[in-house]
Backbone bond lengths (Angstrom), bond angles and torsions (degrees), N, CA, C in turn:
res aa  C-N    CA-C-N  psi(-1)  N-CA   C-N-CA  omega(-1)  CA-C   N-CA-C  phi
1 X - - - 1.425 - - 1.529 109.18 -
2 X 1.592 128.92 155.77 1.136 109.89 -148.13 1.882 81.74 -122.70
3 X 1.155 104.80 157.54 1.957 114.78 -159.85 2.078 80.74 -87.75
4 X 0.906 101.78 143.51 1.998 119.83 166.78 1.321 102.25 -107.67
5 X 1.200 118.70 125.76 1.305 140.60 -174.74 1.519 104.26 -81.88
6 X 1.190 125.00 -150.64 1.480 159.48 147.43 1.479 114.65 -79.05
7 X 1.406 104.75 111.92 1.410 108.64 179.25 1.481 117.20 -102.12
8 X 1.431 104.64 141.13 2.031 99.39 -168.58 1.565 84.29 -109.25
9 X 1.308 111.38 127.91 1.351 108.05 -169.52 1.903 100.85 -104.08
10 X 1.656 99.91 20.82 1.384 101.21 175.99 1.586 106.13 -94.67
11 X 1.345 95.71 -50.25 2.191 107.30 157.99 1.610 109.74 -20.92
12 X 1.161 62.74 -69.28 1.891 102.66 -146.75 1.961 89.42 -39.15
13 X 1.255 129.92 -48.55 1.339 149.00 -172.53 1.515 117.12 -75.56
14 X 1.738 108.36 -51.76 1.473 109.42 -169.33 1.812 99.62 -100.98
15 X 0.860 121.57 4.67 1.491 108.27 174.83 1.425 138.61 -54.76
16 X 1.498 103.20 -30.74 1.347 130.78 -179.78 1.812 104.61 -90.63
17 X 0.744 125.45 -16.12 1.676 134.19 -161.09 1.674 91.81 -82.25
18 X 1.397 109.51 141.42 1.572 105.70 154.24 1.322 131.81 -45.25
19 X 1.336 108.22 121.83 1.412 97.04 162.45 1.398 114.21 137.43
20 X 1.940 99.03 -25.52 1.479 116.79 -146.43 1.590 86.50 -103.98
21 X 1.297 109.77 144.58 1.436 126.91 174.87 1.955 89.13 120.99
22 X 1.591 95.59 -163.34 1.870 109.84 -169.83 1.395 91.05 -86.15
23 X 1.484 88.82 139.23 1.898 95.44 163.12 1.849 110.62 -114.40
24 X 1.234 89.05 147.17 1.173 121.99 -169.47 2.156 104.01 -33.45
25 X 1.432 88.02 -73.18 1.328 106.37 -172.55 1.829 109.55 -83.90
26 X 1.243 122.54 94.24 1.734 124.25 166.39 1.926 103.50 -19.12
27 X 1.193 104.03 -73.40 1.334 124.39 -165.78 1.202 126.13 -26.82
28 X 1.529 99.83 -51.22 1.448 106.29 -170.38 1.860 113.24 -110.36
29 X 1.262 88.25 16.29 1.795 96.78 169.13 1.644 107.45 -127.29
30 X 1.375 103.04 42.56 1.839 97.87 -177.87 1.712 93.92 -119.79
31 X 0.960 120.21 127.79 1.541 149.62 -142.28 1.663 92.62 -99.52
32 X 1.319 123.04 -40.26 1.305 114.56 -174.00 1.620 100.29 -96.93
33 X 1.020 115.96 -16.48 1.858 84.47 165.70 1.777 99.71 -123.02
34 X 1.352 106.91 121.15 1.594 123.39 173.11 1.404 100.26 -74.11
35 X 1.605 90.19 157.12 1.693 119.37 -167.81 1.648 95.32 -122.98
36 X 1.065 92.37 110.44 1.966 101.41 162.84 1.558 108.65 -121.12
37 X 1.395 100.41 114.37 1.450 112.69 -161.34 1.912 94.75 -121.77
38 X 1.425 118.54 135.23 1.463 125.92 -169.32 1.798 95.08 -78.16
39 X 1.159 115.27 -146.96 1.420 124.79 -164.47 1.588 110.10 -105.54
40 X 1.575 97.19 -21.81 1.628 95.76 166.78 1.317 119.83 -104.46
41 X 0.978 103.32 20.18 1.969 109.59 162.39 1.739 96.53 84.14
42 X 1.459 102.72 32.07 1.991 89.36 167.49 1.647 104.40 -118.59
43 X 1.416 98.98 147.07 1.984 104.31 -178.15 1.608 100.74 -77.51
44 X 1.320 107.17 103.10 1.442 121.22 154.27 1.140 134.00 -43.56
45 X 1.506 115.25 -14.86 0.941 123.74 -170.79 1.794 118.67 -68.72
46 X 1.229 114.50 -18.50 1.656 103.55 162.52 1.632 110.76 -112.68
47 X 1.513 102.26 30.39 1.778 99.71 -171.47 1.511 79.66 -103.93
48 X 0.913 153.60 -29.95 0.943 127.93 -146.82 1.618 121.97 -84.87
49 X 1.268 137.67 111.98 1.020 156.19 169.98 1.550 131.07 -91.53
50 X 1.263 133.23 142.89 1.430 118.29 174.30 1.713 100.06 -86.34
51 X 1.571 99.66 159.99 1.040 107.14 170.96 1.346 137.83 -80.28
52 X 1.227 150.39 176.26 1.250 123.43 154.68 1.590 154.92 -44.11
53 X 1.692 81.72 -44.20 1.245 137.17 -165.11 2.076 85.64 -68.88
54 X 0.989 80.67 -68.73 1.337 85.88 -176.44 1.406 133.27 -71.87
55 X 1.561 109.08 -17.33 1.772 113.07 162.06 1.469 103.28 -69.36
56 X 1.506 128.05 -24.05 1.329 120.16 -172.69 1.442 125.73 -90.41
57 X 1.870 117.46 -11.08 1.064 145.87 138.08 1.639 105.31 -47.01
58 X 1.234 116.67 -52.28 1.496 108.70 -155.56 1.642 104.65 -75.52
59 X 1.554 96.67 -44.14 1.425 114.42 174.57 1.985 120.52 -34.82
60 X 1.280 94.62 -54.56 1.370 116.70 -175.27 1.556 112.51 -82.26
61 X 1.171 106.05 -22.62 2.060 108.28 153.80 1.119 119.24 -73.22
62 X 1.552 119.63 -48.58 1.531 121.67 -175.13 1.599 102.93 -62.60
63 X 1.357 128.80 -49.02 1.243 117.36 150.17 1.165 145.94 -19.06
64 X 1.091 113.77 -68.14 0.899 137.25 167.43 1.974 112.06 -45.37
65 X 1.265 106.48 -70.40 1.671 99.16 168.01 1.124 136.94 -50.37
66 X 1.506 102.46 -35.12 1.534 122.58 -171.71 1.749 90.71 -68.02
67 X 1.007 131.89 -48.07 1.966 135.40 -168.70 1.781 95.32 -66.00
68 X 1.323 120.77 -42.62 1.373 110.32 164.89 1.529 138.13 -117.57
69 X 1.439 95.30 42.09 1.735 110.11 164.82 1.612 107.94 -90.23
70 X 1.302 97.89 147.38 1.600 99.36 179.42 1.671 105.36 -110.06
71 X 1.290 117.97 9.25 1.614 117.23 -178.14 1.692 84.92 -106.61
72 X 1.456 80.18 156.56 1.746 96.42 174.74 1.096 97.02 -109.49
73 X 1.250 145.16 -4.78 1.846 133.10 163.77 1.249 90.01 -75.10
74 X 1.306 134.56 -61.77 1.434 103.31 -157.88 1.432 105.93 -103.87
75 X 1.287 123.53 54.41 1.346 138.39 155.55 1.406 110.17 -114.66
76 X 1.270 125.18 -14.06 1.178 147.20 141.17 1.805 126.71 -36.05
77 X 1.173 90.00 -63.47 1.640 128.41 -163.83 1.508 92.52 -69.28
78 X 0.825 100.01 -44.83 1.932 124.85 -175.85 1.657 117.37 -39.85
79 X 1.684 78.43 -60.53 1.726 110.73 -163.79 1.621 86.92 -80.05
80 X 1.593 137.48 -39.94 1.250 126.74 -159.41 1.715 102.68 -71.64
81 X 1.493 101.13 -50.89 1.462 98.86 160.80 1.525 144.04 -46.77
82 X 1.736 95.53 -15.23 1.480 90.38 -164.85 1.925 88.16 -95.89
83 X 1.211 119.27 -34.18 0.877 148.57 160.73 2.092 105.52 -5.46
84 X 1.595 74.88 -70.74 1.272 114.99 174.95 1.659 122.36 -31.88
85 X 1.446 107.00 -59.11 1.276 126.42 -157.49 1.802 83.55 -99.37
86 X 0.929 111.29 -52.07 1.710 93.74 -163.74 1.867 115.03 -63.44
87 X 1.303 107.82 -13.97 1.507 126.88 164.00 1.743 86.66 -57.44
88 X 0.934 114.84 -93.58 1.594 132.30 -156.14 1.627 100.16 -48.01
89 X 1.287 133.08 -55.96 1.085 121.65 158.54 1.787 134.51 -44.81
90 X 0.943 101.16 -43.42 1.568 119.05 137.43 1.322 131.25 2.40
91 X 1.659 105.21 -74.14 1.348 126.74 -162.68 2.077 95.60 -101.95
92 X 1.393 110.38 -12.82 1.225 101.39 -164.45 1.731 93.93 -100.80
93 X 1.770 108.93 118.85 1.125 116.90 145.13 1.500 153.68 -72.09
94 X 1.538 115.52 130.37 1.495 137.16 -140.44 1.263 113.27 -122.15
């Protein structure tokens, strides 16, 4: 008679499913660092930049809160941010 082990009824289910067994490539099956790839197959992941358009949007909100916050930490926080963007705007030629 043959001994029954311990059954993983997670095995036991996904074994047959795509996908399951070793993949080829490490890289692109590692779970802790995600792949965001655009439409032509390049990793976006260091393209991504803010725009101008939109630091000057952000600029003019943080402003904007910072004139009606009543805490001075985050009137603080405000100014470090605004701080922030006008550096970077700064360096970006227009």
């Amino acid at each position: 008679m043959k001994k029954v082990g311990k059954v993983n009824p997670v095995a036991k289910y996904s074994r047959n499913k795509s996908g399951a067994g070793a993949h080829k490539d490490k890289s692109k099956y590692d779970r802790k660092k995600e792949r965001h790839v655009n439409m032509l197959g390049e990793d976006i992941a260091d393209a991504l930049e803010e725009s101008v358009a939109n630091k000057l949007d952000r600029l003019i909100l943080l402003e904007n809160m910072q004139t009606y916050t009543n805490s001075p930490t985050l009137h603080l926080e405000y100014q470090d941010e605004i701080n922030k963007i006008r550096e970077e705007l700064n360096d970006i030629d227009i």
